[in-house]
PAZAPA-4460 file (N, C-alpha, C; in steps of 0.05 Angstrom, whole numbers, plus 32768, in hexadecimal, padded with zeros to 4 digits):
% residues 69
    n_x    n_y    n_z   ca_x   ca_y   ca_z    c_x    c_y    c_z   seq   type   mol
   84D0   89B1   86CC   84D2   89B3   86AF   84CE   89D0   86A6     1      X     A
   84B7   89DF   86B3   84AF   89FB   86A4   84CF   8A04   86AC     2      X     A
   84E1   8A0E   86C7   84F1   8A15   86C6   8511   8A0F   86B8     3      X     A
   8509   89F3   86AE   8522   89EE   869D   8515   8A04   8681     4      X     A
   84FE   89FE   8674   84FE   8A0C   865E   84FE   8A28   8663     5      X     A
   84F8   8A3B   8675   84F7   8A56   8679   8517   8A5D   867B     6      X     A
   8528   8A47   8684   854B   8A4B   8689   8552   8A51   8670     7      X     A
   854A   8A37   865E   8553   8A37   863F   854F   8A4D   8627     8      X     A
   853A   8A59   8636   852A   8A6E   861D   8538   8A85   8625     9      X     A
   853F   8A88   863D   8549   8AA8   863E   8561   8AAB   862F    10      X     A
   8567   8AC5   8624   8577   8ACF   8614   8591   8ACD   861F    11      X     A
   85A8   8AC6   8619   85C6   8AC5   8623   85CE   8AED   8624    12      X     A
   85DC   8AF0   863D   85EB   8B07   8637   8603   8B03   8617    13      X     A
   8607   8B26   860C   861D   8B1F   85FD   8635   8B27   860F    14      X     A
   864D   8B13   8601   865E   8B0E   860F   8665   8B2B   860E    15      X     A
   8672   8B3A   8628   867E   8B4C   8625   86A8   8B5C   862E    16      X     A
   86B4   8B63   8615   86D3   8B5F   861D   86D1   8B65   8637    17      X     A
   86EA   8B55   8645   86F6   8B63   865B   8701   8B7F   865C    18      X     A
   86F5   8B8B   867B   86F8   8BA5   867F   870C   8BA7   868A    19      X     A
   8722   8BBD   867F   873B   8BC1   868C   8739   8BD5   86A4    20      X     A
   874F   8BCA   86BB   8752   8BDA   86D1   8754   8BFC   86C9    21      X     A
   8742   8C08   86D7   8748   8C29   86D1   875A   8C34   86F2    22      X     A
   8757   8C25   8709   875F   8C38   871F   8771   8C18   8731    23      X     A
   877B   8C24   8739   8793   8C0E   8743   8795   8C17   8764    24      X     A
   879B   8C0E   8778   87A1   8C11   8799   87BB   8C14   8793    25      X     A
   87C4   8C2A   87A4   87E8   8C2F   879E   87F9   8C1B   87B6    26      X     A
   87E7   8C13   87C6   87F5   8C05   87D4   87F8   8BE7   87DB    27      X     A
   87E5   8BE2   87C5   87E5   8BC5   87BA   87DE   8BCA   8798    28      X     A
   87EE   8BC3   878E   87EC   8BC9   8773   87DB   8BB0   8766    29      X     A
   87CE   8BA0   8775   87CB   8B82   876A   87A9   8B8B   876B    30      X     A
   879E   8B97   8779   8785   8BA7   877B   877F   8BBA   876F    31      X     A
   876F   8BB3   875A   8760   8BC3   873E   8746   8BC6   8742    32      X     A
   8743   8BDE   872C   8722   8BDA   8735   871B   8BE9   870F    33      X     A
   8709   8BE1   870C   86FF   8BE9   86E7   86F4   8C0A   86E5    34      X     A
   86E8   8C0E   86FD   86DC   8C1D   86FF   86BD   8C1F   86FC    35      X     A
   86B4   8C04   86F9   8690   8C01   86F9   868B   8BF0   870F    36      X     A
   8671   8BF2   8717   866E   8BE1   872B   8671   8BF7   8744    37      X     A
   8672   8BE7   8750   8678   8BEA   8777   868F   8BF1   8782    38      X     A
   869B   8C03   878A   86B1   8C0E   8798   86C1   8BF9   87A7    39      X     A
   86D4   8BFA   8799   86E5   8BE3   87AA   86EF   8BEC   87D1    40      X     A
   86F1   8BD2   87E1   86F0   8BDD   87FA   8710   8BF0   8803    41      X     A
   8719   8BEA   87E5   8737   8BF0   87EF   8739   8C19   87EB    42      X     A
   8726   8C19   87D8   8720   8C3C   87D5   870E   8C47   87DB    43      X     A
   86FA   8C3C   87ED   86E3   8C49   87F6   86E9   8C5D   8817    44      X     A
   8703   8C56   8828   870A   8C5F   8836   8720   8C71   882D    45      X     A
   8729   8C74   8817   8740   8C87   880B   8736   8C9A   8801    46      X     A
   8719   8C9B   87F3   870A   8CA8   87F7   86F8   8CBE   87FF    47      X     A
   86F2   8CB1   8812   86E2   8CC2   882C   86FA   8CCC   8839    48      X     A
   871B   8CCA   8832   871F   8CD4   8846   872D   8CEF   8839    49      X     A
   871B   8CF4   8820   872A   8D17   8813   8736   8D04   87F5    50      X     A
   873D   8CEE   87EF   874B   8CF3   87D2   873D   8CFA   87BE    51      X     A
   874E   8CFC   87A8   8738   8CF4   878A   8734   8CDB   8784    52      X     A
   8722   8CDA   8770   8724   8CC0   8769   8745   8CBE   874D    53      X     A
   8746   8CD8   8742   8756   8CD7   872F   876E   8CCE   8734    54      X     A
   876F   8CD2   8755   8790   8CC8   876E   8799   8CAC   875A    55      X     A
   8781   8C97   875B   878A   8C7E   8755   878F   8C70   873B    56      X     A
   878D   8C87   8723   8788   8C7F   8707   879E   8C77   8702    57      X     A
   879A   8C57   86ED   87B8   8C54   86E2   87C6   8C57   86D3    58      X     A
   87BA   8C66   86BC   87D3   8C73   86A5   87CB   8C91   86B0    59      X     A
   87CA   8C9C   86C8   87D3   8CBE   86CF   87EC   8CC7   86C4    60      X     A
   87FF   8CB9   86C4   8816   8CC3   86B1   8814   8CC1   869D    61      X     A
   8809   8CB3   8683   880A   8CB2   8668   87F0   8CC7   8663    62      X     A
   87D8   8CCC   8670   87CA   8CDB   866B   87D4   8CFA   8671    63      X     A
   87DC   8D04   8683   87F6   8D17   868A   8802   8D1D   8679    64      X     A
   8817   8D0B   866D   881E   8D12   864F   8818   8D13   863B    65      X     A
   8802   8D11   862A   87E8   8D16   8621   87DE   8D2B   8624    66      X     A
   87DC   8D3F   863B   87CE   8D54   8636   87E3   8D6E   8637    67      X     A
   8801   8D62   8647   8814   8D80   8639   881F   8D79   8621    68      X     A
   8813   8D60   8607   881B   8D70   85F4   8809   8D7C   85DF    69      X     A
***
């Protein structure tokens, strides 16, 4: 019983929007990652092995054009 009422009383998270993909795998494009959280396993060895992280961003071209004009 105490633990059903201690379940009931705690406060609900607020809902929060979905976070859109910021970095994409170029070689599976179906693998996203938001950018919070934990390093996905697909870029933690692309990584370490010399890239940027900027390598994988997915509007690099619309942001690109954005800054030459």
């Amino acid at each position: 019983m105490a633990n059903e009422a201690t379940r009931l009383n705690r406060k609900r998270r607020r809902p929060y929007p979905p976070v859109r993909p910021k970095y994409r795998n170029p070689k599976n494009p179906a693998e996203t990652w938001s950018g919070r959280g934990r390093l996905p396993r697909w870029l933690r060895p692309k990584l370490r092995g010399g890239r940027d992280l900027d390598d994988f961003l997915i509007e690099r071209a619309s942001a690109q054009k954005r800054q030459t004009n």
